[in-house]
C-alpha positions as CSV (number, residue, x, y, z in Angstrom):
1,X,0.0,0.0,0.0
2,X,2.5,2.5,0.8
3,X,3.9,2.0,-2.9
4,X,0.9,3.1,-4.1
5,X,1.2,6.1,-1.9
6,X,4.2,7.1,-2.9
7,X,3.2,6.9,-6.7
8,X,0.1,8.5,-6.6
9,X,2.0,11.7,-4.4
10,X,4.3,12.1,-7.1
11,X,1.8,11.6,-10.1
12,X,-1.4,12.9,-9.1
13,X,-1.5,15.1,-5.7
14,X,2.4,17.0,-7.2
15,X,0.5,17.1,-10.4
16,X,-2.4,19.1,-8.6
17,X,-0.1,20.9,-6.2
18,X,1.8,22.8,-9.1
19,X,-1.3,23.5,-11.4
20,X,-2.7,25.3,-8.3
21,X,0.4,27.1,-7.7
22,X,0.4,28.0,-11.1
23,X,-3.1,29.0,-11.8
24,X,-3.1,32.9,-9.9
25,X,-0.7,33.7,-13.0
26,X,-2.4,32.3,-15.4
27,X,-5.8,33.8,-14.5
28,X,-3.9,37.2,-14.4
29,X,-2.4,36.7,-17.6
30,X,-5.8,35.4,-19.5
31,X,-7.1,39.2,-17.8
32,X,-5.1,41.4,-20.0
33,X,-5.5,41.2,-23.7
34,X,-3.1,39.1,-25.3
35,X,-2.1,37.1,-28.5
36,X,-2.2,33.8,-27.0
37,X,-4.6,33.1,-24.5
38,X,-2.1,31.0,-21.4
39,X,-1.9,27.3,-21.8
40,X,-1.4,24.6,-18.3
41,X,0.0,21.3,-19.9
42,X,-0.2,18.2,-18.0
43,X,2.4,15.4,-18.8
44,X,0.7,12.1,-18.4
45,X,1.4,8.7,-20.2
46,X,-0.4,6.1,-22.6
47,X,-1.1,4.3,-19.0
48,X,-3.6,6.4,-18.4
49,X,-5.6,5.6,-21.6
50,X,-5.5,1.9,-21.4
51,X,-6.3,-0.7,-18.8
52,X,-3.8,-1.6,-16.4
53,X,-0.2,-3.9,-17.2
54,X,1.4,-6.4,-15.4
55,X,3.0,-5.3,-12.1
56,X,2.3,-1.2,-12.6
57,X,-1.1,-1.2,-11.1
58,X,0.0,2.0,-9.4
59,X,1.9,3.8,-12.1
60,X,-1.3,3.2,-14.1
61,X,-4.2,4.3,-11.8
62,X,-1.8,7.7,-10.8
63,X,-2.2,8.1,-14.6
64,X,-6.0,7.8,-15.1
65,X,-6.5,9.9,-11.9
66,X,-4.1,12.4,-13.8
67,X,-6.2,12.0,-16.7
68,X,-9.5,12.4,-15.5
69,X,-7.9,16.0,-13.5
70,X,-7.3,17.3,-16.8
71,X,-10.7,16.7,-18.5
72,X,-12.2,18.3,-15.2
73,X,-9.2,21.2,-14.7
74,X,-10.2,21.8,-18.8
75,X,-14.0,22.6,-17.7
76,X,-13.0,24.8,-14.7
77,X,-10.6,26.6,-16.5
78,X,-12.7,27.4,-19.6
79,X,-14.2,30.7,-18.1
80,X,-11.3,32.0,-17.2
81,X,-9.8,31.7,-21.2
82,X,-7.0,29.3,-19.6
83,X,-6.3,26.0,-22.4
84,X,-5.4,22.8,-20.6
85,X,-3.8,19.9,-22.8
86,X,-2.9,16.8,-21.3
């Protein structure tokens, strides 16, 4: 269990942790008129689009749970003019 842990700190909760440090600047960039409206990229992996492999149970589910906080961090952000690609 603590494996998992220890994956899904790094994978998912980091993941979340720097997108919320980085979304004061964004939403005061997308403010002032600008050419390209500001971008947050996550960095996932195939892993998170397909069903689990042999042995990286954890590796995979930190990369669906990164997956599915993109699609939902793309709706939140849409007001704001802020583009999330994962």
């Amino acid at each position: 269990m603590e494996h998992f842990r220890k994956i899904m700190e790094v994978n998912y909760f980091g993941m979340i942790a720097v997108s919320k440090a980085c979304l004061p600047l964004l939403k005061k960039r997308a403010s002032r008129a600008c050419d390209a409206p500001p971008r947050i990229v996550l960095v996932t992996s195939f892993a998170g689009l397909v069903p689990g492999q042999l042995s990286m149970g954890a590796y995979c589910a930190s990369k669906h749970a990164a997956e599915a906080f993109g699609h939902a961090l793309r709706s939140e952000l849409e007001c704001w003019g802020i583009r999330e690609g994962a």
